[in-house]
N, C-alpha and C positions, 0 to 999 in steps of 0.2 A: 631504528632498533630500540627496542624499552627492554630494561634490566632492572632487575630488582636489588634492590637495595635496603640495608638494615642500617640505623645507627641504635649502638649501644653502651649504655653507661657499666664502665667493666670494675672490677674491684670494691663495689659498692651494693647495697643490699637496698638504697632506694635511686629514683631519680634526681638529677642534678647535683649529682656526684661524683666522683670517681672520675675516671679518664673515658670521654667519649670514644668513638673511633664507628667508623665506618666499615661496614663488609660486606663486598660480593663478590656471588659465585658466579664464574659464568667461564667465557672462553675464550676473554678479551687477552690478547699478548702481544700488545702496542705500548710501548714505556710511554712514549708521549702521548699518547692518547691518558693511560693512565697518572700519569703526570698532572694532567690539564682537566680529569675528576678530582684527583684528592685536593688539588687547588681551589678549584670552585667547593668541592664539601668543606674547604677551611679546617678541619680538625686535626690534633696533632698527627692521627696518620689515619689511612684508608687501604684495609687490608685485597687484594684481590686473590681469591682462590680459584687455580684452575686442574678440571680432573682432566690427567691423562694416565693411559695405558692403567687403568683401576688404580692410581696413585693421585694424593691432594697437593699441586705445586702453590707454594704461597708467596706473595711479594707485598711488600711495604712499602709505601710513598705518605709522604708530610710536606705539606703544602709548597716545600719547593724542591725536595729531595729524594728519591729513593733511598732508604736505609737498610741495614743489612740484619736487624732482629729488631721485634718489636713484641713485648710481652702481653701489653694491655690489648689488642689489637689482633692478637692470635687467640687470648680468652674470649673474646666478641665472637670470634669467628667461630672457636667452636660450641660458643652458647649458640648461635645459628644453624650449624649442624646440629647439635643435641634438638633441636624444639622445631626445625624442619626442613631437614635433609633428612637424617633417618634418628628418630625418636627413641627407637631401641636399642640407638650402641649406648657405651661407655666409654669408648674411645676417640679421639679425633689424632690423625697423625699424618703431620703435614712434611716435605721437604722444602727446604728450602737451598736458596743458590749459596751460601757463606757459611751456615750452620749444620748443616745437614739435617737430620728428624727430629720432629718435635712433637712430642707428644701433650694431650690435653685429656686427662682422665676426668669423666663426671662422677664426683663420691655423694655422697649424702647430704652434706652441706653447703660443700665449693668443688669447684671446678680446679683440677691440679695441672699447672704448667708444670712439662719436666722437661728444663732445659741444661745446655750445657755451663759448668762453669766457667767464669771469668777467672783467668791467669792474670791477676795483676798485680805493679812491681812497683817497690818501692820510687820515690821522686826527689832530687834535691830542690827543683827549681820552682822555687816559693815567691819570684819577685814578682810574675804577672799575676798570681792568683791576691796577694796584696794587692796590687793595686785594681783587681776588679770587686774584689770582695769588703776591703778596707778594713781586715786584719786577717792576721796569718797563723794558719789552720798548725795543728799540733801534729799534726802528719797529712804524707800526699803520697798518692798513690796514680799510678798509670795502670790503668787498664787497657781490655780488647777495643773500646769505640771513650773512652770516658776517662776523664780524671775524676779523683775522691778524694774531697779534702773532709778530714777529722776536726772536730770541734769538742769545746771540754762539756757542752750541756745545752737542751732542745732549745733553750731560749736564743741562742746566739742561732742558730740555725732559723729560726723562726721571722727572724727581724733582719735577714740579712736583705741588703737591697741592691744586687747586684748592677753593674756599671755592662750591659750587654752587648755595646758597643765595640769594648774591649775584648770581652769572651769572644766575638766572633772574629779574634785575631789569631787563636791559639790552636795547635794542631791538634785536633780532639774534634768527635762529634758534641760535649757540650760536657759540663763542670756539674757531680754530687756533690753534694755535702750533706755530712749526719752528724750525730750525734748519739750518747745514751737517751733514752725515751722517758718520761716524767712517768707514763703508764703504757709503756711498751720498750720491750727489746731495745730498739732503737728508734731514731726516726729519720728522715730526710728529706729534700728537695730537690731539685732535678732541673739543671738549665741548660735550653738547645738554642740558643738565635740562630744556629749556623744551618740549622734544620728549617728554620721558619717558627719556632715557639719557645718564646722566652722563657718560658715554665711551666715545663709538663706534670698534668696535672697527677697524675699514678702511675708510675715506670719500672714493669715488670723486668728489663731486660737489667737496671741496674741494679732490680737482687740478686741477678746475679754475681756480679760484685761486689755488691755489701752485705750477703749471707753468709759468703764465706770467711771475709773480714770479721765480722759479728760472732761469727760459731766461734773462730779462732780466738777472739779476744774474751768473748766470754764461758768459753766452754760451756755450750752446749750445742744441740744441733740442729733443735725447731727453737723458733723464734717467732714472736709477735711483733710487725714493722707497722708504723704508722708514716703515711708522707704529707708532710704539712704544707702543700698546696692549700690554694681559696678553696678548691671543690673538697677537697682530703682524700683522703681514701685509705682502707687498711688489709696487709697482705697479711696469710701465715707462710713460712719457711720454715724447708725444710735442710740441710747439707747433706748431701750422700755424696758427697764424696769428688768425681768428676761432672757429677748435673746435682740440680737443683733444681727441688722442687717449689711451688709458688702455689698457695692458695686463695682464691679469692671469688666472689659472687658476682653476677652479672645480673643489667634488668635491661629490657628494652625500651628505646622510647619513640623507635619509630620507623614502619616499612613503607617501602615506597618504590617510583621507581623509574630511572631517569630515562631522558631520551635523546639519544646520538642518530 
């Protein structure tokens, strides 16, 4: 059986940027099997879109784990619909099994993730993020899949050198940390060992909880985020309130198409 297959660089306006990811459509609804693609693609995750009953079901796998929302990787997917599936919408609007609908608008410039927001709640317990981080963040936060730890400025964010041995002790899919932005809103970093990637390179899913933190701290409600990965990448945000919206560019860098 041959399937076709796209990877695309998301959040970025050129190649070798941004957070890759993988996407196809097709009919496949074998976790293991899909398991043992996004493995073999190696990238932090590998979206599969399946149509049923006139509906888009979507699922996420990272090289050793199924996860349960993934930003960067649902914008791939519908830069793939928009450019050939059907050329004419403006819409991409996916279900998923944990989140339920998710929409992806194509506007003029970027593509709009509108997902739900992250509820998350204050933290006392600051002694294992010292000791993976090796200093202790000015606040902490528990989120829906993530902890957030706050920093006083981008450079400590930038130079951290995380201990990910240790992260993949702590119950959490994997540790943000941001900061104010030198020339943006904010910025941040994003680490998953426990997924299979130390640091993801642009992670749409955790503006969802640091837009709202961000809105809230600095009142206002669109926002310019930069994430200071080796690739980088830059999102715009929006707060409306219960979703969040996410803007960001995609490029292709390559169709193809495997064989099972």
């Amino acid at each position: 059986m041959s399937i076709p297959i796209y990877y695309v660089d998301a959040f970025t306006d050129k190649l070798f940027a941004g957070n890759p990811a993988a996407v196809i459509f097709s009919d496949l609804n074998d976790s293991k099997l899909m398991q043992n693609i996004a493995a073999e693609n190696n990238l932090s995750e590998t979206a599969f879109i399946k149509k049923e009953n006139s509906k888009y079901l979507i699922r996420w796998f990272s090289p050793s784990c199924e996860i349960d929302l993934c930003g960067h990787a649902t914008l791939a997917s519908a830069f793939v619909y928009f450019n050939y599936i059907d050329k004419e919408a403006n819409e991409f609007e996916v279900e998923s099994i944990k989140n339920g609908t998710l929409k992806v608008v194509r506007g003029e410039e970027f593509l709009y993730l509108d997902f739900p927001r992250d509820n998350y709640k204050p933290s006392n317990n600051f002694i294992g993020i010292e000791e993976v981080l090796g200093i202790r963040p000015l606040e902490l936060y528990k989120g829906r899949d993530d902890l957030l730890a706050i920093f006083s400025n981008e450079s400590l964010v930038k130079n951290m050198n995380p201990d990910f041995i240790k992260l993949c002790k702590f119950n959490a899919r994997g540790l943000i940390v941001s900061a104010p932005g030198n020339s943006s809103d904010f910025v941040s970093r994003c680490f998953f060992p426990r997924s299979g990637v130390n640091e993801d390179p642009v992670t749409g899913s955790a503006h969802t909880t640091l837009t709202p933190y961000w809105s809230n701290r600095l009142n206002k409600n669109s926002l310019v985020a930069k994430q200071l990965s080796h690739r980088g990448g830059m999102l715009y945000c929006e707060n409306k309130g219960d979703r969040i919206i996410i803007g960001g560019k995609a490029v292709e860098y390559l169709k193809g198409q495997i064989s099972i």
